[in-house]
C-alpha positions in Angstrom: -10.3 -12.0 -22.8 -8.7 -15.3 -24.2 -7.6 -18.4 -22.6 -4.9 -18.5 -20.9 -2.1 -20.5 -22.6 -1.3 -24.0 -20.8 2.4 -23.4 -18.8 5.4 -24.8 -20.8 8.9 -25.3 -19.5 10.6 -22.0 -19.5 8.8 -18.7 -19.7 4.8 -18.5 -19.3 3.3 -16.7 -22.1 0.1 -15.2 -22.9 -2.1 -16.5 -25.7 -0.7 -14.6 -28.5 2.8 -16.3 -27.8 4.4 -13.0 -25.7 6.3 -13.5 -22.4 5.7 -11.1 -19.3 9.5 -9.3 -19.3 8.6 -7.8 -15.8 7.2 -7.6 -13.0 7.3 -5.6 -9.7 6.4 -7.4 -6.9 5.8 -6.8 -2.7 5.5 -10.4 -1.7 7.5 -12.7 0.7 11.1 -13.3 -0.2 10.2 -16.8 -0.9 7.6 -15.9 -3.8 10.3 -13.7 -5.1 13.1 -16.2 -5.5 10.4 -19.0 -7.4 9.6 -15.7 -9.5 12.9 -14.9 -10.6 13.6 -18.3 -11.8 10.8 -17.7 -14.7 10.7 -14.2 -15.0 13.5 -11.8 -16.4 13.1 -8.8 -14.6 11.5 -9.1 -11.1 11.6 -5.7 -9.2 11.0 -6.1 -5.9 9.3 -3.2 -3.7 9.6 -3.9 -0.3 12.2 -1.2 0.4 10.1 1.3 -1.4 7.5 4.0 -0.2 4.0 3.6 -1.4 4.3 7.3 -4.0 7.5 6.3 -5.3 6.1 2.9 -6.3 3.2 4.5 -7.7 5.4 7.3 -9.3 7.8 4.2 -10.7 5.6 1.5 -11.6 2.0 2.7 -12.0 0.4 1.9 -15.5 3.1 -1.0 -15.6 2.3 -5.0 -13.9 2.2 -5.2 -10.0 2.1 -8.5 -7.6 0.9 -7.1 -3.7 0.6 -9.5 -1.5 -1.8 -9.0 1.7 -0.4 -8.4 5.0 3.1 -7.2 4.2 4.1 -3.9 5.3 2.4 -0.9 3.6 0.2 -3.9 1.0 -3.4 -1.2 1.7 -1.5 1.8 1.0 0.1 0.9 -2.4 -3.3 -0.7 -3.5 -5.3 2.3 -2.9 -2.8 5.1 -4.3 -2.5 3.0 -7.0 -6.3 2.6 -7.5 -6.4 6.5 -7.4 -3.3 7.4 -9.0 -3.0 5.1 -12.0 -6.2 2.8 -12.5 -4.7 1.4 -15.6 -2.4 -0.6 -13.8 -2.4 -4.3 -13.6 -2.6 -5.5 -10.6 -2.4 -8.9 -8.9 -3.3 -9.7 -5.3 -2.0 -12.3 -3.4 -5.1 -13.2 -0.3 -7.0 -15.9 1.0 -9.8 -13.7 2.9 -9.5 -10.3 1.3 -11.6 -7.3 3.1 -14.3 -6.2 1.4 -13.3 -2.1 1.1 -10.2 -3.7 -0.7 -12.5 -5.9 -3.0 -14.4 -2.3 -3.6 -10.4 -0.9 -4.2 -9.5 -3.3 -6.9 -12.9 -2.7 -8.9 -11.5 0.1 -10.2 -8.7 -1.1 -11.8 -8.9 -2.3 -15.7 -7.3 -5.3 -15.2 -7.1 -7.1 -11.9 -6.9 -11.0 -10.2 -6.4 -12.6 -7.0 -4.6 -15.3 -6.6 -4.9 -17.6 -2.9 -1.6 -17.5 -0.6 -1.0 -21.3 -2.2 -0.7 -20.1 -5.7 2.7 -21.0 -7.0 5.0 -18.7 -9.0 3.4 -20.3 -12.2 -0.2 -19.4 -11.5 0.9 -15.9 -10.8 2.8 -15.7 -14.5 -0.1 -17.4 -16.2 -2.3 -14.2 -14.6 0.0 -11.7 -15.2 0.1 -12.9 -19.2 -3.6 -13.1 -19.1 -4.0 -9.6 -17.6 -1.4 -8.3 -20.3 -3.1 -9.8 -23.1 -6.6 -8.0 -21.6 -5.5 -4.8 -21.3 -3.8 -4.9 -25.1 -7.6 -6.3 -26.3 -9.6 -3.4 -24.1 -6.8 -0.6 -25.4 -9.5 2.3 -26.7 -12.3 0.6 -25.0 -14.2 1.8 -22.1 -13.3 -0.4 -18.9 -15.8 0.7 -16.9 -19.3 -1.1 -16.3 -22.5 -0.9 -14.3 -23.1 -3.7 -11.6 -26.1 -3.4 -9.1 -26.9 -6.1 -6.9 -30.7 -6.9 -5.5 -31.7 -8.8 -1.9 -34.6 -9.3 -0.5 -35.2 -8.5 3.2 -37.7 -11.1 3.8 -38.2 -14.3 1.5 -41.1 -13.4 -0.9 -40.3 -9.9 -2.1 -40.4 -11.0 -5.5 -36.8 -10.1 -6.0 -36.2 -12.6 -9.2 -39.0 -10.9 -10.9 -37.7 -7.5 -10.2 -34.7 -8.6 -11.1 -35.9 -9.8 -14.8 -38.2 -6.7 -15.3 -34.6 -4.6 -14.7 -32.9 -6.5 -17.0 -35.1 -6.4 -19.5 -35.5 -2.4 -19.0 -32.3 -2.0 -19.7 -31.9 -3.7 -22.5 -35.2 -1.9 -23.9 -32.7 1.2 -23.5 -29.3 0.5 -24.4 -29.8 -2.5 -27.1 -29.3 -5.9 -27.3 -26.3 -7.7 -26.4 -25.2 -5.1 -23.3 -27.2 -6.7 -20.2 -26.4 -9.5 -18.2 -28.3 -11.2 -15.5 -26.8 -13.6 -12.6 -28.6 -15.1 -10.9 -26.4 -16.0 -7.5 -29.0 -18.4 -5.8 -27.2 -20.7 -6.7 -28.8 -23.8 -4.8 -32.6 -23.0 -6.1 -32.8 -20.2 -8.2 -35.4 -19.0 -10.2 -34.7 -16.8 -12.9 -33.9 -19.4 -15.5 -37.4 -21.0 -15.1 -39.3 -18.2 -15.1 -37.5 -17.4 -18.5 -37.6 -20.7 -19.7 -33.6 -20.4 -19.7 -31.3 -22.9 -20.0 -29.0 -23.0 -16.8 -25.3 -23.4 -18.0 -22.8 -22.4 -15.3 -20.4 -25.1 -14.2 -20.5 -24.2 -10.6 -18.0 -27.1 -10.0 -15.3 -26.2 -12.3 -15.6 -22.4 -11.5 -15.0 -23.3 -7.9 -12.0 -25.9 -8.8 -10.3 -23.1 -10.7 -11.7 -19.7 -10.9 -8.6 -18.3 -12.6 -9.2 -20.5 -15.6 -12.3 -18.3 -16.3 -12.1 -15.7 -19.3 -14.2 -14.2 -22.1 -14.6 -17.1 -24.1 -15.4 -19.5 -20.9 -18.1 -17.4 -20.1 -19.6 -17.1 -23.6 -20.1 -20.4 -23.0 -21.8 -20.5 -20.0 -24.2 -17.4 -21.2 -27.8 -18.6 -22.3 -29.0 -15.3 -24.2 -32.5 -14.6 -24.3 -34.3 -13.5 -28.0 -34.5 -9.5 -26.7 -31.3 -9.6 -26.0 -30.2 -10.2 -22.3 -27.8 -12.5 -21.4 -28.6 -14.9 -18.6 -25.8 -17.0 -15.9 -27.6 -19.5 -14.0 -26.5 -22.6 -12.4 -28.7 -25.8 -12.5 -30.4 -26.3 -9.1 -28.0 -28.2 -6.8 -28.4 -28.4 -3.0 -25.1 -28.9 -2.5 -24.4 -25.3 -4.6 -23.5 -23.1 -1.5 -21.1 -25.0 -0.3 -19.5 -25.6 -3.5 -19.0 -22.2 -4.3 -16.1 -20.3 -2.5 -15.9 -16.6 -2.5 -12.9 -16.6 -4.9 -15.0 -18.4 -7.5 -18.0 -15.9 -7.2 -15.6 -13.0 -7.3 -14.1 -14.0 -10.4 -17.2 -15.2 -11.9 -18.4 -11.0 -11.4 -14.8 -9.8 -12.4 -15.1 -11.6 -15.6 -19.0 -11.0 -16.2 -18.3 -7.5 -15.7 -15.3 -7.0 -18.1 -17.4 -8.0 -20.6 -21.1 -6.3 -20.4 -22.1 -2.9 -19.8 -24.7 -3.7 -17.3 -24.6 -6.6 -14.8 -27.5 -6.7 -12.2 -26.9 -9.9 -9.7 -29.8 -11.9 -7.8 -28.8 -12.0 -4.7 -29.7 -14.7 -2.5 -31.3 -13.1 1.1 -29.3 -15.5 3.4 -25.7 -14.5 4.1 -23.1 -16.5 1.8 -19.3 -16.1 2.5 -18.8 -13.9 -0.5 -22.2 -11.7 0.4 -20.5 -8.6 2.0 -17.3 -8.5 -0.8 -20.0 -8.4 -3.8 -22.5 -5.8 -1.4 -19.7 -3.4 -0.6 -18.4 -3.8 -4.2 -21.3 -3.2 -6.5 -22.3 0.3 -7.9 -26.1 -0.3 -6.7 -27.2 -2.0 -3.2 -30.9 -2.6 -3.9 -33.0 -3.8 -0.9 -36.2 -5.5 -1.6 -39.0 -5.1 0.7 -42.6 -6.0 0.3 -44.8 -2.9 2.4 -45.5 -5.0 5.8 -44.4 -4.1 9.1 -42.1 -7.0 9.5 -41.1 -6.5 6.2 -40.0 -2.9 6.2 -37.8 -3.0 10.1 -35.8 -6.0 8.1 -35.2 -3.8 5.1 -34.3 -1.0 7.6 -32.4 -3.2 9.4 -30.4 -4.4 6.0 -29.7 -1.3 4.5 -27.9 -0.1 7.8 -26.0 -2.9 7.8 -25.2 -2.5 3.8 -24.4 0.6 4.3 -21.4 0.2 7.3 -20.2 -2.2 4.7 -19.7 0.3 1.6 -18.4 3.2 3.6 -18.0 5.8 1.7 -19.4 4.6 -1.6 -23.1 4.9 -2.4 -25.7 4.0 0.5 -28.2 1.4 0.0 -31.4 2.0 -2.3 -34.6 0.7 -0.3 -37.3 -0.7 -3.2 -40.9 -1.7 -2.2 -42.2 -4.1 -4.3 -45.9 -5.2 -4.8 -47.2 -2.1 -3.4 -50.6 -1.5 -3.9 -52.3 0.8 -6.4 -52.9 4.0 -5.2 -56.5 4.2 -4.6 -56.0 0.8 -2.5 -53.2 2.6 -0.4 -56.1 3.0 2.0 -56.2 -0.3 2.9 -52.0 -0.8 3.5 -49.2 1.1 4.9 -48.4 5.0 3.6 -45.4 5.1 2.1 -45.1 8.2 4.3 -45.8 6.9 7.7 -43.4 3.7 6.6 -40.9 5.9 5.9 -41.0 7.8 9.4 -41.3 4.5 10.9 -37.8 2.9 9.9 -36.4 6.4 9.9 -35.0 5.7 6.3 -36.2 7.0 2.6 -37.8 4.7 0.5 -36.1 5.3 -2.7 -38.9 3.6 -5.3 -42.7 1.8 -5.2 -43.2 -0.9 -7.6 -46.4 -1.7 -7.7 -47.8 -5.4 -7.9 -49.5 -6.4 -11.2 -50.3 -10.1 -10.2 -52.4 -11.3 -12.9 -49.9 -10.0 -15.4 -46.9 -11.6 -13.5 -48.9 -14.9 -13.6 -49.4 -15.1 -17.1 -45.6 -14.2 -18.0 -44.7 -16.9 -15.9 -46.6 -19.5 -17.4 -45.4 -18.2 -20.9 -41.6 -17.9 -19.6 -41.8 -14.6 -20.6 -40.7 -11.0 -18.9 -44.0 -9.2 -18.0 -43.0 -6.0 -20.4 -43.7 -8.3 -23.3 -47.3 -9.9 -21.5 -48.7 -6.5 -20.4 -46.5 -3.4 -21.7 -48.7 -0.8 -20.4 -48.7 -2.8 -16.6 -48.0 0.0 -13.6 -45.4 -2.0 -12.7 -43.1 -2.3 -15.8 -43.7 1.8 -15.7 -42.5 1.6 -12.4 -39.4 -0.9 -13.0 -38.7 1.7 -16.6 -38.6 4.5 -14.0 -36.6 3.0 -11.5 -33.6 1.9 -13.9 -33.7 5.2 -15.4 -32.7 6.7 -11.7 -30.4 4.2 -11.1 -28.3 4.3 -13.9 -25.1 7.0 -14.1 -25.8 9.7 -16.0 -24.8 9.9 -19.6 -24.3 5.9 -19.8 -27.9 5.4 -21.6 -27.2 8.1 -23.9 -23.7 6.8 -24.5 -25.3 3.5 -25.3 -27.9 4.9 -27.3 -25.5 7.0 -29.2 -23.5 3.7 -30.1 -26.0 1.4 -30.7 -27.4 4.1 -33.5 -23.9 4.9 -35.4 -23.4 1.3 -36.0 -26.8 0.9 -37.5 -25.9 3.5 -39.7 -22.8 2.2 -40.5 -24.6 -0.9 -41.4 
């Protein structure tokens, strides 16, 4: 995705120079008029039923604005319907299912309620001129997100070892790691990473972020996993608003394969929209008492929040090895316990995680053969959709051919 082009006097136009001809729009009367005076063909749908819209205008470039009459039902027909539409939401505090909805279009933005008839031509160009770069090319991506229920799980390492598993799988180039503790995060130490995001002006103008933005805010490590960190700042949290973060993922997203977020374990304002939207939940517990009724406790409420999408995935980390289960919890008996499945074991390898730390290194390249990068290989391999390794590996082995 390119830059958007600066507006000039007249019509907006994407970065190859081409105006948007048309638009259909169901937004306030208001919006309407300051559209028409830029836009040549503004069709508005307010006197329209959600199918014939769909049937009229799907595939095509759509404005919704949230909380006018029959907004959710056009947005989710149209997600089901025609996914290739491009579709631009109008929404200060957007609900989370509807977050979920617009995932599965290929090219999608929202815009806040004070966005002026400009910003939304300068999107709709943008979107235009990503669809006409993706034409042929697989839209869809893999994004899981990890928590931990209780501060030391050693979610940043498990995190890294995932990253790193993947890209072990599918090739260089195709992972990227973001790490969303954004006030004190970790990941970009403990790869000796350099931290690039410009949290400040994401969060002054998330709809200024494209593909080539983010290249530049990518630090990419030698084996081939890109990493988006922001340097520590404790004013970070509050800097960063949930339409900043949402973008930031949109964008990511669009252009890597496989995304997995660090997720910070204390609720941000944009938590629940990136937990319900993501194709993986993980929960991170360490095998403790107090440790496994917060997990519990976590997925539940990740669960109510995804609906009918995919339930949460409970991981324990730094599990013992299994001739020293004697002297913890049973997996079993935790389990019955919390009334929940534990979905994978990783099991703790301290001395190797050490010494990667110290050499800024993930612990697959310290210790190979350590139970718990076995354990992380396993776990991506069940995680992942079926088909999209092979896929991956299929691609990555015709163009060395070719070359």
């Amino acid at each position: 995705m390119k830059s958007a082009a600066q507006l000039q006097p007249g019509l907006p136009a994407a970065p190859s120079g081409r105006a948007v001809p048309s638009m259909a729009v169901l937004t306030s009367p208001e919006r309407i008029e300051a559209l028409k005076a830029i836009c040549p063909d503004v069709q508005d749908l307010s006197q329209m039923a959600a199918p014939d819209v769909v049937i009229r205008h799907g595939g095509g470039l759509i404005l919704i604005e949230q909380g006018l009459a029959g907004w959710e039902q056009l947005l989710l027909l149209l997600a089901v319907e025609y996914p290739s539409t491009a579709v631009i939401v109008v929404s200060d505090h957007l609900p989370a299912h509807m977050v979920r909805t617009l995932m599965k279009f290929e090219a999608w933005d929202v815009l806040a309620v004070a966005a002026g008839a400009g910003d939304v031509m300068e999107t709709a160009a943008r979107l235009a001129e990503a669809r006409s770069e993706s034409k042929g090319v697989p839209a869809n991506s893999v994004c899981w997100a990890f928590r931990g229920a209780v501060g030391g799980a050693g979610v940043s390492t498990l995190v890294i070892e995932s990253a790193f598993a993947l890209a072990r799988l599918v090739g260089p180039g195709k992972v990227c790691l973001v790490d969303l503790n954004l006030a004190d995060g970790m990941s970009a130490s403990l790869l000796e990473a350099v931290p690039k995001l410009d949290l400040q002006a994401l969060s002054a103008a998330p709809e200024r972020l494209d593909a080539r933005l983010l290249a530049a805010w990518c630090w990419q490590h030698e084996d081939g996993v890109s990493i988006i960190a922001s340097p520590r700042n404790p004013e970070a949290d509050a800097l960063a608003s949930a339409a900043a973060i949402l973008r930031l993922l949109d964008v990511t997203c669009a252009a890597f394969p496989f995304v997995i977020l660090d997720m910070p374990r204390h609720m941000m304002p944009w938590t629940k929209s990136v937990m319900a939207a993501v194709d993986q939940a993980v929960i991170v517990s360490q095998l403790t008492v107090p440790s496994l009724h917060a997990a519990a406790d976590m997925c539940r409420d990740v669960d109510a929040l995804r609906g009918d999408a995919s339930k949460a995935r409970l991981v324990l980390n730094r599990t013992l090895q299994k001739k020293q289960f004697l002297a913890g919890v049973p997996v079993g008996q935790a389990e019955k316990a919390i009334e929940r499945k534990i979905d994978v074991t990783v099991t703790s390898d301290w001395d190797a995680a050490r010494t990667a730390v110290n050499l800024g290194k993930p612990i697959a390249k310290v210790k190979p053969k350590s139970a718990l990068v076995i354990d992380v290989d396993a776990m991506v391999r069940k995680f992942v959709p079926d088909g999209m390794i092979e896929n991956a590996q299929t691609t990555r082995s015709a163009r060395k051919v070719r070359a």
